[in-house]
N, C-alpha and C positions, 0 to 999 in steps of 0.2 A: 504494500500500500504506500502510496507515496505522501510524502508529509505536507499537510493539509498547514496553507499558507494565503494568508487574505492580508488585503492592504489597505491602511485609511490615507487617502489621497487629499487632501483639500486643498483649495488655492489660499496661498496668503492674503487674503481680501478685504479683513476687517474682524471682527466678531464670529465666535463660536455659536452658531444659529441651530436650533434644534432641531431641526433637521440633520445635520452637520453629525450632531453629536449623537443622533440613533445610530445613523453608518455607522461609525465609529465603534458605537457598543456593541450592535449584530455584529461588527464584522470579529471585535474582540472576541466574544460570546461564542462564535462559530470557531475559530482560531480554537482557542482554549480548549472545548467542551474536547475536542480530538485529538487535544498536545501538542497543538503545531505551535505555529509560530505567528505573528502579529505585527503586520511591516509600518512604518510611517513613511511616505513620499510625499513632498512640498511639489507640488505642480505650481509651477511659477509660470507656465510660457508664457499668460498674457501679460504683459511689464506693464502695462499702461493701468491695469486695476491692480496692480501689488500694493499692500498699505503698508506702511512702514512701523513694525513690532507687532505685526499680524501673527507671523512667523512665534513669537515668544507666547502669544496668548495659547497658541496651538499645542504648543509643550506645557503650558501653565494646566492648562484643561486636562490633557491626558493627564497629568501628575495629580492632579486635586481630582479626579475621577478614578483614580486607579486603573486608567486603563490603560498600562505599561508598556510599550512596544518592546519586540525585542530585537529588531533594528532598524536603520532612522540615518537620519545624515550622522548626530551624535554615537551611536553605536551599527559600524561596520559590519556585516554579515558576510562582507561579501561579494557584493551585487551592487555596492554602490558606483559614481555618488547617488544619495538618494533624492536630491535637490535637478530637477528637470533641467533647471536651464545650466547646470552645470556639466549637460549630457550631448552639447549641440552636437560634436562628432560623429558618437553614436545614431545618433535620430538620421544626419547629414547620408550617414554612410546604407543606412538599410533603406533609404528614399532613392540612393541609385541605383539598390539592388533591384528595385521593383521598375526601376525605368527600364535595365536591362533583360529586365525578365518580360515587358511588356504588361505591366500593370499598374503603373503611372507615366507620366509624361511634363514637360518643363512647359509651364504656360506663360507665354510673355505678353500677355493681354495689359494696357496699361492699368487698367482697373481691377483690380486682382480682389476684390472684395474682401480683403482680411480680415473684415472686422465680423465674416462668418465663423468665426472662433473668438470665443470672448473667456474662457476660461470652462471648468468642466461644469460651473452653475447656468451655462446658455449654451442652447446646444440645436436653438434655430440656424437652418443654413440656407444659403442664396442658390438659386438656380443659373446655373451658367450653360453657356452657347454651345461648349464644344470647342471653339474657333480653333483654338492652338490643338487639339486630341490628336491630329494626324498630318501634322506638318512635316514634310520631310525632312530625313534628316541630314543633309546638309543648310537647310535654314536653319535646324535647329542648333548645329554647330557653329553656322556665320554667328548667328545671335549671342552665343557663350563666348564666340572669341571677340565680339564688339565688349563686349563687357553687359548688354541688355539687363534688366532686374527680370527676375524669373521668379515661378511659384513651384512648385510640384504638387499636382493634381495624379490622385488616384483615378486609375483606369475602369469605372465600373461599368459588368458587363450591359450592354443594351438591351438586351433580351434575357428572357427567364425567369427563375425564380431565385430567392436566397431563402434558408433555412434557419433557423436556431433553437436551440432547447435552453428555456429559461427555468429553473427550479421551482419560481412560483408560479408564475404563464403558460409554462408547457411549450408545446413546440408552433414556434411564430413565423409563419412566410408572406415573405413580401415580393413583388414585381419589381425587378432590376431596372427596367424604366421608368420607377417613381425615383430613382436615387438619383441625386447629384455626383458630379465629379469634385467630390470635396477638396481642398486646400489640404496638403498634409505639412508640407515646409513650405513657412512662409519667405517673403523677398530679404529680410534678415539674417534668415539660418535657424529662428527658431521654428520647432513643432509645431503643428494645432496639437489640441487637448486630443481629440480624435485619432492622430495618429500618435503621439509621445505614449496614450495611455496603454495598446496594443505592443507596441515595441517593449515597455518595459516591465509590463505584466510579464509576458512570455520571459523576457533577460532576468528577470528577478522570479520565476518558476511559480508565480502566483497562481493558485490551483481555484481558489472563489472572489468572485470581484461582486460585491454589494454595492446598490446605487439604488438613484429614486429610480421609479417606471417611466418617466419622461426620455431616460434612456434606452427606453427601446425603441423607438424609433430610429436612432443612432446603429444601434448594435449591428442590423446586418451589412452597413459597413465595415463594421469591424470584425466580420467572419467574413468580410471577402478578403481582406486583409491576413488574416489568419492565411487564407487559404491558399493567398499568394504566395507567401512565406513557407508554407508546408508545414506552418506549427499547429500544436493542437490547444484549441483555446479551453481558457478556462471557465470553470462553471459558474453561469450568473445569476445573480440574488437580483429579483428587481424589486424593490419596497415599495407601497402606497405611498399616497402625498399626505401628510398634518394637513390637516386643514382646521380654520378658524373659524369662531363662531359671528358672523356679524351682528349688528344690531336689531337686524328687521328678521330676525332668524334664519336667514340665508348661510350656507358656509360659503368659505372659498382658502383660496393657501395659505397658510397661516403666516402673517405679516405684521409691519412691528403695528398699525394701526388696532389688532389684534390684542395688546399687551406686549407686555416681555415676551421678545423671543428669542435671545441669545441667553445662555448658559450663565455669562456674570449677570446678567442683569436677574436674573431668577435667585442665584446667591445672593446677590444686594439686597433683595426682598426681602429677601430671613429665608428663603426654602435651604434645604439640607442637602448635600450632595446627594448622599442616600438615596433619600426619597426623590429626589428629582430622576435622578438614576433608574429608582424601580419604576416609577412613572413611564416615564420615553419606553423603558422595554416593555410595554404594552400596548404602545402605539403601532400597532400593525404584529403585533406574534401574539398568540395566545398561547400560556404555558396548558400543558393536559392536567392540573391539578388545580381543586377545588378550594384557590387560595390567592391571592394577591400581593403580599408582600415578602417581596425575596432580598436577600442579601447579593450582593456580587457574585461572590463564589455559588451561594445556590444557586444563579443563575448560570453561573459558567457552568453545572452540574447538571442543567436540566434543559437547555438551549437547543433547539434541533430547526432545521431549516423545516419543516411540517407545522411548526407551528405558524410561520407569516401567511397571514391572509391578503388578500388582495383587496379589500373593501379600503376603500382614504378612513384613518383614523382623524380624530377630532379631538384637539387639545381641550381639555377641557379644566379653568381655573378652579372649579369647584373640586373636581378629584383631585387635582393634582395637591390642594388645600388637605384631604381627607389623608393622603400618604403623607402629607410630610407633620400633620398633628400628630401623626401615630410614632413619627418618629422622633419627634420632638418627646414624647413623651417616656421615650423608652430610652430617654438622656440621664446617663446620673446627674442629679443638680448640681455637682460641683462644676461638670462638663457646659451644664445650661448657664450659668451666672456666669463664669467664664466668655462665652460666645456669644453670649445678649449684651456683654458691654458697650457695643456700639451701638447698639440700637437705643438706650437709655440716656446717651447724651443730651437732649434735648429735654430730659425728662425734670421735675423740680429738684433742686438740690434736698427736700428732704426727703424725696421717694429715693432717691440716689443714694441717701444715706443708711436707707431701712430697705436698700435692693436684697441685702440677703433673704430676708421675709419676705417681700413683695413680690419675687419671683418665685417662689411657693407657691402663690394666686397665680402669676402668672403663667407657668409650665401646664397646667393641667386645663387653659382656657382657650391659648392663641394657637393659629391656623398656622403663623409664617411669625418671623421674629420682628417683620415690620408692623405687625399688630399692636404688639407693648405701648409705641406712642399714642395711640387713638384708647388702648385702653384704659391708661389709668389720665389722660386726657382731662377728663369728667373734672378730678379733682381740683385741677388750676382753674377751670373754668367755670366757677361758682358764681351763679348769677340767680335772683330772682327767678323763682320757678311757678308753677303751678297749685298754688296750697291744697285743690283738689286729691293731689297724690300721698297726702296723708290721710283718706279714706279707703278701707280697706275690708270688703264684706266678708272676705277671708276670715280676718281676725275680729273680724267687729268691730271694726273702728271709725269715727266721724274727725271730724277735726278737732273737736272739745276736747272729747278721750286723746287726741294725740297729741295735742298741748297738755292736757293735765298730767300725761306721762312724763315729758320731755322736764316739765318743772320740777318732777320731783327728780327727776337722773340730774338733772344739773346742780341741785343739790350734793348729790350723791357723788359725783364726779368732779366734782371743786375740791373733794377730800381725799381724792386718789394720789398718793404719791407715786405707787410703782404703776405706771402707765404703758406695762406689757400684753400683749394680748391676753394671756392665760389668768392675768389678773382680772384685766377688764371684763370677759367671758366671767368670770365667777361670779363680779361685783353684777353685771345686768342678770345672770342667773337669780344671784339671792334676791333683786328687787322683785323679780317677776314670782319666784316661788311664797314670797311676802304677800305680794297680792293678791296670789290664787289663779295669774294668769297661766295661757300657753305662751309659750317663749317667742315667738312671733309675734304676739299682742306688744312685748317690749321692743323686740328688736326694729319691728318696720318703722315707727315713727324716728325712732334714731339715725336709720339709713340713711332715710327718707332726705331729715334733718341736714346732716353731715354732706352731703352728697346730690340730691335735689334729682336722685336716679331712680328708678323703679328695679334697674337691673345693673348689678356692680359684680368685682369680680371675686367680691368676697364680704363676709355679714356686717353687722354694727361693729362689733368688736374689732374685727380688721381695718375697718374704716376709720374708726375713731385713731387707734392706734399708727394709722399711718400717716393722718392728718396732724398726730401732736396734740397734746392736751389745751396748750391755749385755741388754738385752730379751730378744733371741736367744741370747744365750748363757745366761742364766737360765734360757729355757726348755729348752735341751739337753743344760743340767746335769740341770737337775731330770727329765727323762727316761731322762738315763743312770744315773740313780740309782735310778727305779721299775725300769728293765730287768734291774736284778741278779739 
């Protein structure tokens, strides 16, 4: 059996886009599950979209993803270099194998359409004349010895069919005269994506190539290519497209108008590698097990090309919300208080000071770790509320009953020296078991009070406690004074 070998190709372009980063995972996923191996190649040929520190984000993402290659421009297998444009020779020299073989040809057309290769993210192409296909060849040698700009155009045939066997598609033919005579080196010396990606799949013994479905329409150029050559290609994964949810409930591909769609911008949120991670591997595979959240390794462990469907998945904020609370929650707290630091800057300096507690509430509430500002929000922003909301059929309460509670806890709470939770809990305990009430006849006018919320992310006692004794009683004056 020969060792099963996939590659994550991306162009240096900008951002780790989520799309970007499922290849990457299938392609790891499949790699692994079989012992092989897990390539990186930086496809640079278009220079004109290269972004400069694209290239470091691409390494930053595998590394904070774990998904490790085990060779790359940085680690040598072999088969390098791994960096495209650092292969012009190479690409140069198999472009005049195929002229000599008769399955490309030098187009000196001034208008050579180059910008029909934009990188492997576009992969519309132009339709061309022919003009140069059958020039003879002593034009076509005057022309090389003028020094003319030339292209190299793949010879495809006019008639017939092409074939391929796609993993998820099945087997796909197309008519030889819908295809264009593509650009393969351009007037430069570099590739197109189309031809570099064939040349170095094969030189680098790539056994499965993963990519969206939009490349099939590409592909049976790239098995005549194959064919030209006498190689045997390898086996393609073709993936659904994410698609995003619009507003009028339409989908379409999912785009930043969408939300976040790159990789940092989803960390920056608060989402979890993790979770983010188990998420995308359910965008277009289904595991055979009656479960959804997996680990890396479990995934490398249960991964099989049978489970991608061909249906477009649909990103959706609300699950991807549902995986990463679960994972959030299954954080030791030292690991949570730790990793919420950033997010708490903004936050008031005396929640900052009582985070150790506060993030007790908040671990077992929030969806993503950019939650924490809008939750405990409530507190700075104490304004005049509704005094209606000190009524409560629940507990039986009108607004009289929840001033005449509140006056006597203010009493009561003017006396408190140890202003700890466990204290405060007893001391609202014994007023309410004095009274004969249920413990919610005490506690809601206190929330209530404190906070002007119907729904906080933790009781009276908590509240009070985080607000600071003088704080709290401020605001229970200032309540029992609107209740008159």
């Amino acid at each position: 059996m020969k060792e099963v070998r996939s590659r994550f190709a991306p162009s240096p372009t900008g951002y780790m886009h989520i799309g970007n980063l499922r290849t990457a995972l299938y392609e790891y996923l499949l790699a692994k599950h079989e012992g092989g191996k897990f390539i990186l190649r930086i496809e640079d040929t278009d220079q004109k979209r290269y972004v400069e520190g694209a290239t470091q984000i691409i390494y930053d993402t595998l590394k904070q993803t774990g998904l490790i290659h085990d060779e790359g421009p940085d680690k040598d297998g072999g088969y390098g270099p791994y960096v495209q444009s650092e292969r012009k020779d190479i690409y140069k020299k198999y472009a005049l194998k195929l002229i000599d073989s008769g399955h490309a040809y030098y187009c000196f057309c001034a208008n050579h359409k180059e910008e029909a290769d934009s990188g492997e993210e576009t992969v519309q192409t132009y339709g061309y004349n022919r003009k140069c296909r059958n020039l003879p060849k002593d034009v076509v040698e005057k022309n090389l010895s003028e020094g003319k700009s030339y292209v190299i155009r793949q010879k495809v045939p006019l008639d017939g069919t092409t074939t391929f066997h796609d993993e998820v598609y099945g087997d796909i033919t197309v008519e030889n005269n819908s295809l264009d005579d593509q650009i393969l080196l351009k007037s430069d010396g570099m590739p197109t994506y189309n031809f570099a990606n064939v040349v170095d799949d094969h030189l680098m013994e790539i056994t499965h190539v993963v990519r969206g479905k939009e490349y099939i329409s590409s592909t049976p150029k790239y098995q005549l290519l194959y064919e030209a050559f006498g190689w045997q290609p390898p086996k393609t994964v073709h993936l659904s497209t994410i698609m995003g949810q619009n507003p009028d409930g339409t989908v379409s591909k999912l785009a930043k108008r969408h939300g976040a769609v790159s990789f940092a911008q989803l960390v920056e949120n608060g989402y979890l590698v993790d979770a983010i991670l188990n998420y995308i591997a359910l965008l277009g595979w289904s595991p055979k097990q009656e479960r959804e959240v997996f680990s890396l390794q479990e995934l490398v462990e249960i991964f099989n090309i049978d489970g991608i469907v061909k249906t477009n998945a649909i990103f959706d904020y609300k699950k991807l919300d549902w995986f990463n609370q679960i994972y959030i929650q299954k954080m030791a707290h030292d690991e949570f208080v730790k990793y919420s630091q950033k997010y708490i800057v903004n936050l008031p300096d005396y929640l900052k000071q009582k985070w150790e507690f506060a993030s007790t509430l908040a671990q077992s509430r929030i969806n993503k770790f950019s939650d924490i500002q809008e939750m405990f929000a409530f507190l700075d922003q104490y304004d005049d509320f509704d005094l209606d909301l000190f009524e409560n059929k629940k507990n039986k309460l009108d607004k009289a009953q929840s001033r005449e509670i509140l006056v006597d806890l203010e009493e009561v709470l003017k006396n408190i020296k140890n202003w700890e939770v466990d204290n405060l809990n007893q001391v609202l305990q014994d007023y309410t078991n004095l009274k004969e009430y249920k413990i919610g006849k005490t506690m809601w006018p206190v929330r209530i009070a404190v906070t002007g919320q119907i729904i906080t992310p933790g009781g009276g006692a908590e509240m009070l406690y985080l607000l600071g004794k003088d704080e709290a009683l401020r605001r229970i004056n200032r309540q029992i004074e609107r209740l008159k």
